[in-house]
C-alpha positions in Angstrom: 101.2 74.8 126.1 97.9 73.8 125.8 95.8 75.7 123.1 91.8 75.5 122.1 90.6 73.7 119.1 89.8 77.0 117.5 87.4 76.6 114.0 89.4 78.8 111.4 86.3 81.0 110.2 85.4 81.5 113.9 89.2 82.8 114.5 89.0 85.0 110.9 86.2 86.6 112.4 87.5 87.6 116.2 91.0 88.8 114.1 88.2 91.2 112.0 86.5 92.7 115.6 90.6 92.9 116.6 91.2 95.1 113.1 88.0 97.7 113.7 89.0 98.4 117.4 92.1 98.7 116.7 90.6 101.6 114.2 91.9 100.0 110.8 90.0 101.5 107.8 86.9 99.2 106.9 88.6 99.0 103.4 91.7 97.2 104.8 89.5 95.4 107.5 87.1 93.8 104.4 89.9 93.0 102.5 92.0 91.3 105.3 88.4 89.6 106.1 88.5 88.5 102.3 91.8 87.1 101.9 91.4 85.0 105.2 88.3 83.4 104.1 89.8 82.4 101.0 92.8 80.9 103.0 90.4 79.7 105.0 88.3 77.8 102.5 91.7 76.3 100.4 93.2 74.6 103.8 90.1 73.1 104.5 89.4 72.0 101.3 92.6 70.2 101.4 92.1 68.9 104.9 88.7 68.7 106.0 87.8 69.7 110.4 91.5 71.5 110.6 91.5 73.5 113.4 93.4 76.8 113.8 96.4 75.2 116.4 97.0 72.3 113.5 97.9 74.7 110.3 101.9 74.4 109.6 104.0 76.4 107.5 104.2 73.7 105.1 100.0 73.9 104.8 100.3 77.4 104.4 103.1 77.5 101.4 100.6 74.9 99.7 97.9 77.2 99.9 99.5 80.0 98.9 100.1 78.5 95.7 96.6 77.0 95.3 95.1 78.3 91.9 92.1 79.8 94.5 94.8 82.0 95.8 96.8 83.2 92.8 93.9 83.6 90.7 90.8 86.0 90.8 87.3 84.6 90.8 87.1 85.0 86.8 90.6 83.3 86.2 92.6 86.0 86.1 96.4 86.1 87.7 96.4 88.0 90.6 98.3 91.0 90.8 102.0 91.4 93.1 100.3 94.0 95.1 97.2 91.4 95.8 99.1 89.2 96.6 101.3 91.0 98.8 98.1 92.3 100.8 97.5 88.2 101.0 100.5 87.5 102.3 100.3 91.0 104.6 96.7 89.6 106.3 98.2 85.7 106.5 101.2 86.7 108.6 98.8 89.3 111.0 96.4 87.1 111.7 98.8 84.4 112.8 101.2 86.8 114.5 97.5 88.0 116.3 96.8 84.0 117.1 100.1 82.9 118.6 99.6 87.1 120.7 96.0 85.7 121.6 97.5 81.9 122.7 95.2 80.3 119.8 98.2 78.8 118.6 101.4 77.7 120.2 104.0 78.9 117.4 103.2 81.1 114.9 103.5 79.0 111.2 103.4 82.1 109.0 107.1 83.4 110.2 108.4 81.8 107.3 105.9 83.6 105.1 108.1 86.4 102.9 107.0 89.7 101.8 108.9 91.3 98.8 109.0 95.1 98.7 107.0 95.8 95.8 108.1 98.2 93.0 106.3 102.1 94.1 104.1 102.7 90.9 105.1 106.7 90.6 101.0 108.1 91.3 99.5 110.2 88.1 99.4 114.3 89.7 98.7 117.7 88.0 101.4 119.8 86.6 101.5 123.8 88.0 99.9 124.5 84.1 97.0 121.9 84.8 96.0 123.0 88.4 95.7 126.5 86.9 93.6 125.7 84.1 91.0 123.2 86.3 91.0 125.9 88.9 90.0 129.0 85.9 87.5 126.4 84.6 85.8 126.6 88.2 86.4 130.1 88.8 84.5 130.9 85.2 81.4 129.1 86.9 78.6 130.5 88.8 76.2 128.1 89.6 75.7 126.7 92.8 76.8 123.3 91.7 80.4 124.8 90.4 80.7 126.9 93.6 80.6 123.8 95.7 82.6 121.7 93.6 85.4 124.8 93.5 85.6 124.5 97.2 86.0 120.5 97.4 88.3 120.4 94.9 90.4 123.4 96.6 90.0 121.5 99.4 92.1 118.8 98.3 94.5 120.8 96.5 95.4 123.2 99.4 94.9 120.6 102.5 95.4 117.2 100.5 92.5 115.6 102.2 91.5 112.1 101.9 88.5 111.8 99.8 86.5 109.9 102.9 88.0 113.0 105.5 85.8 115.0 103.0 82.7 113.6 102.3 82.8 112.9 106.1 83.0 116.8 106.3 80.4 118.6 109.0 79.6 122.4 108.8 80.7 122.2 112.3 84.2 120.8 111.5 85.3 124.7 109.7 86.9 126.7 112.4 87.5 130.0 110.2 89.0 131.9 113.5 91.2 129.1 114.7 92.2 128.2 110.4 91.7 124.8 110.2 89.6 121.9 109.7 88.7 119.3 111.9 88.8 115.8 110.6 88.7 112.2 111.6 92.1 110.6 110.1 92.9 107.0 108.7 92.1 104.9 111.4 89.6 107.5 113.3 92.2 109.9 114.6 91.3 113.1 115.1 93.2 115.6 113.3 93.4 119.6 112.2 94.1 120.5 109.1 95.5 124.4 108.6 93.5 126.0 105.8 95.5 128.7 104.1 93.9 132.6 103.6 92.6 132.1 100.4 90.4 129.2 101.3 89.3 130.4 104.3 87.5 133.3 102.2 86.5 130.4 100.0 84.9 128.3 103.0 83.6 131.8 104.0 81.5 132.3 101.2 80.9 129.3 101.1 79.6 128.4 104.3 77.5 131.6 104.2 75.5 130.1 100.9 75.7 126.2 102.9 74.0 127.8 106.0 71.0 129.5 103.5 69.7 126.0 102.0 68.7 125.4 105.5 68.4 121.3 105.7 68.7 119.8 108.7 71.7 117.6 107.1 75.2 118.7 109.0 77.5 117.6 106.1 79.5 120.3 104.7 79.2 118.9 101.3 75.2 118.2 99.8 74.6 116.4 96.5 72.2 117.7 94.5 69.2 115.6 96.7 70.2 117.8 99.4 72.3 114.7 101.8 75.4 114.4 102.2 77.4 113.9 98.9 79.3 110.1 98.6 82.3 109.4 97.6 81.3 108.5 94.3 79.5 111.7 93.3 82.9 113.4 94.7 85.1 111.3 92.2 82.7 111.7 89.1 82.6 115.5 89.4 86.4 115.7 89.5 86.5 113.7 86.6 83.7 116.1 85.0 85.6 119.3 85.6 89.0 117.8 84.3 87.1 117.0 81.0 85.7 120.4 80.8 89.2 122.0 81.9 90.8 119.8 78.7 93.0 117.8 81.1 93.3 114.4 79.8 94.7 113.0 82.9 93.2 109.8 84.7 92.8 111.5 87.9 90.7 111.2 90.5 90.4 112.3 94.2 93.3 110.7 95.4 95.6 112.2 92.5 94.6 115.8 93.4 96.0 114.8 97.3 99.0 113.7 95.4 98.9 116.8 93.3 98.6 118.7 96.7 101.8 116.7 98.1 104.2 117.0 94.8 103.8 120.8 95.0 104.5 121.3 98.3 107.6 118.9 98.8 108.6 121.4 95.5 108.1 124.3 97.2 109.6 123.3 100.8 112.1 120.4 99.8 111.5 119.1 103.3 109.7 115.6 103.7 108.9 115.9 107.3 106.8 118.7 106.8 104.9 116.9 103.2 104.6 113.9 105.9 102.9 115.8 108.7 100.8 117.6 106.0 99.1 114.3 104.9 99.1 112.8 108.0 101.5 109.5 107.5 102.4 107.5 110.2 105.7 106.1 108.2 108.1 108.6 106.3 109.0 106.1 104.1 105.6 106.4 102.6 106.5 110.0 102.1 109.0 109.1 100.6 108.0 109.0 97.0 108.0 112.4 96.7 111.2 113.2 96.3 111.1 111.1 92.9 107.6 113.2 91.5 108.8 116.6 92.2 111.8 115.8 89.2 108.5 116.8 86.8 108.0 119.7 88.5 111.2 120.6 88.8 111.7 119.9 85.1 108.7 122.4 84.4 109.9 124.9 86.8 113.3 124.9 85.0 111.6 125.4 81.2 110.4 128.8 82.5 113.4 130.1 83.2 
């Protein structure tokens, strides 16, 4: 079969516009991007003008060991996990090429992925979500009231931190109980919000309408736009300091906190896996390892 002479940055970037309509996160679209360019960059080093239909498995084991590939930018070895995302973007792109007919056989079969070893995720104890949720309830400003109701927000919905600084005043539905939110890879998707924090949201939304900015986001920062990420992360981190919880958590540990407790309380994975929206259960699966801590504490107070 015939095949273009297809430049290898040229082909990086059409497998990037493949990744965002497809509706991958940017994150993993940038780093995919990232990695490829770096590929990119060793093979041609080693063989200047190589077009995409010319790379063979043997020029791809060689650059996966090249010291540009193993190493970060400062010298450091890369991690397993980085360079398991390396080896994850080398065999889609290629398995995307051979799809697209750019090249005739697809060299990166014989490229191997390892499981890697789960790292169990840091989460809050029954104790410490108790304690950072009186710290907040002692509050009155108007600074503490909103920060009550994102971080309840995660720990009663475990919502990703970008589902929640992507947040509209439109997206609360009080009389239907949920939230409306735009999943991992732009899906749309409801998320059921419990009695007590639909008072919350009440209240809430109540004060939200009265500051009367033009801005929809559910969520201001103190400039009055929408809050980032960033601002999201530090505040957690502010209110675990002031609740005495020295615990390396941010955002993404409280959805974990939100997941731990409820595969504690329902023992039933398909339902965690539903909750935070995972495509795979085997992501869920991890779970069922974290809730031995809470079972552990659950068994103390007897």
């Amino acid at each position: 079969m015939d095949v273009p002479h297809e430049p290898l940055e040229r082909a990086v970037r059409a497998f990037g516009r493949r990744l965002e309509a497809e509706g991958r996160s940017p994150n993993t679209v940038s780093a995919y991007l990232r990695d490829l360019r770096t590929l990119a960059g060793v093979l041609a080093a080693r063989r200047p003008g190589l077009t995409l239909e010319r790379v063979t498995s043997t020029m791809l084991d060689e650059a996966l060991t090249d010291p540009a590939v193993t190493t970060t930018p400062d010298g450091t070895q890369r991690s397993a996990a980085s360079l398991h995302r390396f080896k994850a973007a080398v065999r889609s792109f290629f398995a995307w090429a051979e799809e697209t007919g750019l090249v005739a056989e697809n060299p990166a079969r014989s490229v191997t992925l390892r499981r890697l070893p789960r790292t169990p995720p840091v989460f809050l104890t029954e104790a410490e979500k108790r304690r950072l949720l009186k710290e907040l309830r002692d509050r009155s400003s108007a600074v503490a009231r909103r920060d009550r109701v994102i971080v309840e927000l995660f720990l009663g919905t475990g919502i990703r931190l970008q589902e929640l600084v992507s947040l509209d005043v439109d997206d609360v539905d009080l009389d239907a109980k949920h939230l409306r939110i735009r999943a991992k890879g732009d899906v749309p998707q409801v998320k059921f919000l419990k009695s007590n924090l639909r008072s919350l949201l009440r209240r809430y939304l109540a004060e939200r309408r009265r500051q009367g900015t033009a801005d929809p986001a559910l969520f201001l920062s103190n400039r009055g736009s929408r809050i980032s990420a960033r601002q999201v992360a530090n505040r957690i981190k502010f209110w675990l300091a002031k609740a005495g919880i020295d615990k390396d958590i941010g955002p993404h540990g409280l959805r974990h906190t939100f997941a731990t407790h409820l595969y504690a309380a329902t023992s039933d994975l398909l339902v965690v896996k539903r909750a935070l929206g995972h495509r795979d259960i085997s992501t869920t699966e991890i779970y069922t390892h974290l809730v031995d801590g809470a079972l552990e504490e659950a068994l103390e107070r007897l």
